[in-house]
C-alpha positions in Angstrom: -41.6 80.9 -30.5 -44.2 78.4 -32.6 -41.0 76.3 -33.4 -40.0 76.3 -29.7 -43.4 75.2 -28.3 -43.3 72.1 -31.8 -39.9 71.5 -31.1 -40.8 70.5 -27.1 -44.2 68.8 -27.7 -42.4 66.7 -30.6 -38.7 66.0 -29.1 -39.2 66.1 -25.6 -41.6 62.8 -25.6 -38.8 61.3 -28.3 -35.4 62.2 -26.0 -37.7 60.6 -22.5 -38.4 57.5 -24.7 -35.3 56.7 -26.1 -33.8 57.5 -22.4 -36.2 55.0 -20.9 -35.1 51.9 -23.7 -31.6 53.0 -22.7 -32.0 52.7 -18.9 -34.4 49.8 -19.4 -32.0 47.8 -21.4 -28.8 48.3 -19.5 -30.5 47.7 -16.0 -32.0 44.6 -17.5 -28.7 43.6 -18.6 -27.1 44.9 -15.8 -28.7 44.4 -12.8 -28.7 40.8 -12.8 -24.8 40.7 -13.6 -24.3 43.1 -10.3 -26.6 40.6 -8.2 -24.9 37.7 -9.0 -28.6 36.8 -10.1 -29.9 37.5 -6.9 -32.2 40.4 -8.7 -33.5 40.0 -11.9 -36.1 42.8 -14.0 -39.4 41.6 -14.9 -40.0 41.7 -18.9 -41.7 45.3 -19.7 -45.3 44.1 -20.0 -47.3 47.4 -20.8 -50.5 46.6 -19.5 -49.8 44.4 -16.7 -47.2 44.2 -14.0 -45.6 40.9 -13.1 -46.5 40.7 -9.5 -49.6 42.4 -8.6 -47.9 42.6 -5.1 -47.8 46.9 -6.1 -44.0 46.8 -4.5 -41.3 47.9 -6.3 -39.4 44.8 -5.8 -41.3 41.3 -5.0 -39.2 37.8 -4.2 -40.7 35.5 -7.3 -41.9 32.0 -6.1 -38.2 31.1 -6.9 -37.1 32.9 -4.4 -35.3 35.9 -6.3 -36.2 38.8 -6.2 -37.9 40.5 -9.1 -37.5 44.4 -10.0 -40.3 46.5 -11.2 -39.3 47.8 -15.0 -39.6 51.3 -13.8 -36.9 51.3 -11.0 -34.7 48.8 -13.2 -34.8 52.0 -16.1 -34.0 54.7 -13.3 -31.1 51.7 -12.3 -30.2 51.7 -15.9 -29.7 55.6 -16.2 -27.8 55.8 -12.8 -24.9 53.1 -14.5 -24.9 55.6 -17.4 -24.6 58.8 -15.3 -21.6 56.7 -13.0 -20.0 56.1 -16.5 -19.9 59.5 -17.3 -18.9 60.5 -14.0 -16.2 58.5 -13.9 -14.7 59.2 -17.5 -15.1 62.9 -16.6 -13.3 62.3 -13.8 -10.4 60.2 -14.9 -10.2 62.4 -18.4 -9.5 65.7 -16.0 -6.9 64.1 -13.6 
């Protein structure tokens, strides 16, 4: 029961970090390729947001527009899910 309780306040926080590199990197990657450039992520700035617009996605003097980290990680997991879907689909027919 202890080791349960250790084993979720430990690896929980590890398995939700490494998920959110994972999504973060392959939407960043990702997302511009699927845009034709149209989108592109902002950097991951901890402390600050790019835009202080408080969208989710802002148009960048440019004129592209840019994607908050935290939608482009969620954007990131979805490809990876799809993926999966999709081999799990193809490997059963």
């Amino acid at each position: 029961m202890a080791l349960d309780a250790v084993a979720e306040f430990i690896l929980r926080p590890l398995v939700e970090v490494v998920i959110y590199i994972a999504g973060y990197v392959t939407g960043y990657v990702m997302i511009p390729i699927l845009t034709l450039g149209h989108v592109v992520v902002e950097p991951n700035r901890k402390h600050r947001a790019l835009f202080k617009s408080g969208k989710r996605i802002s148009r960048s003097p440019s004129g592209k527009l840019v994607m908050e980290a935290e939608i482009a990680s969620y954007c990131g997991f979805l490809i990876w899910a799809l993926i999966g879907v999709g081999i799990y689909v193809f490997r059963s027919a």
